[in-house]
C-alpha positions, 0 to 999 in steps of 0.5 A: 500500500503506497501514499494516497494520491495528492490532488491539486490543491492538497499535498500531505505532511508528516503522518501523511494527513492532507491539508490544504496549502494556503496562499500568501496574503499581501497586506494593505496599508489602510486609505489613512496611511496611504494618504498620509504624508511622511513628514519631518521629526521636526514637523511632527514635534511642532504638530503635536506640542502645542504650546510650552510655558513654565508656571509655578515652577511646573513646565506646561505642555499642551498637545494636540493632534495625535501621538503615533508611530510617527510622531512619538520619537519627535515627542520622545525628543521633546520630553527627554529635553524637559527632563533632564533636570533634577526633580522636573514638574511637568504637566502635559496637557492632552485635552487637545489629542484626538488618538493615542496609541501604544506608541504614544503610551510607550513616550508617556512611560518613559516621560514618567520613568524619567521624571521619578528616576530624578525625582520629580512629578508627572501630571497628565490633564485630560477630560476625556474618559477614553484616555482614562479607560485606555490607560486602564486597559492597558494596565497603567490606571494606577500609573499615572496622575490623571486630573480633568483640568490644569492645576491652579498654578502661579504664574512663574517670576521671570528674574525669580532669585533665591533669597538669601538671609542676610545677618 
């Protein structure tokens, strides 16, 4: 008794069990990532911070837009130089953003590592429910400060020196 026959379509494997041969698949790139166009890092950093200012001795970054694959290493960039340094207060501002997705978590996470390695806070300001969920799903609902509006913070003193008693 030989090997059954393979017909067109079917060949065997190991145990002379057939199965049919499934042809590769070539993916599509969806109609948004076909019209997108590729830009700049320095384009993509001036795309999603909106606004920068420093108030109370807490550095304000709004953001806007999205925080994506292609614009997190610019917003990476941008974040590492708020960071560096000791005890940086930072507060970002996500009322403005319209998607995140994990490589946007990915620049949220390291922002806050960075910020607790030199001791310092992180605060994310958003009112939208999604993000808190997303971050929940996510595992990282405890990570993060998360308030639904900016903190009251005093304006900072432009020529602010420290005092000094004297005797």
């Amino acid at each position: 008794m030989g090997r059954p026959a393979l017909t067109p379509g079917r060949t065997a494997t190991g145990a002379d069990r057939p199965y049919r041969r499934i042809r590769p698949v070539r993916l599509a790139l969806s109609m948004y990532e076909i019209d997108r166009p590729r830009v700049s890092a320095r384009e993509t950093a001036r795309d999603v911070v909106a606004a920068e200012h420093v108030a109370g001795g807490a550095t304000v970054v709004s953001l806007r837009g999205e925080i994506d694959v292609l614009t997190a290493p610019a917003l990476a960039e941008r974040l590492d130089a708020l960071t560096v340094s000791p005890r940086p207060d930072l507060v970002l501002d996500l009322r403005s953003i319209a998607f995140i997705d994990c490589a946007g978590l990915g620049v949220l996470c390291r922002a806050r590592n960075r910020v607790l390695a030199r001791r310092g806070r992180l605060r994310l300001i958003s009112d939208n429910g999604c993000l808190v969920r997303l971050l929940r799903v996510a595992g990282l609902g405890g990570v993060f400060d998360v308030q639904p509006h900016l903190p009251h913070l005093p304006p900072a003193v432009a020529n602010e020196a420290p005092s000094t008693a004297s005797p």
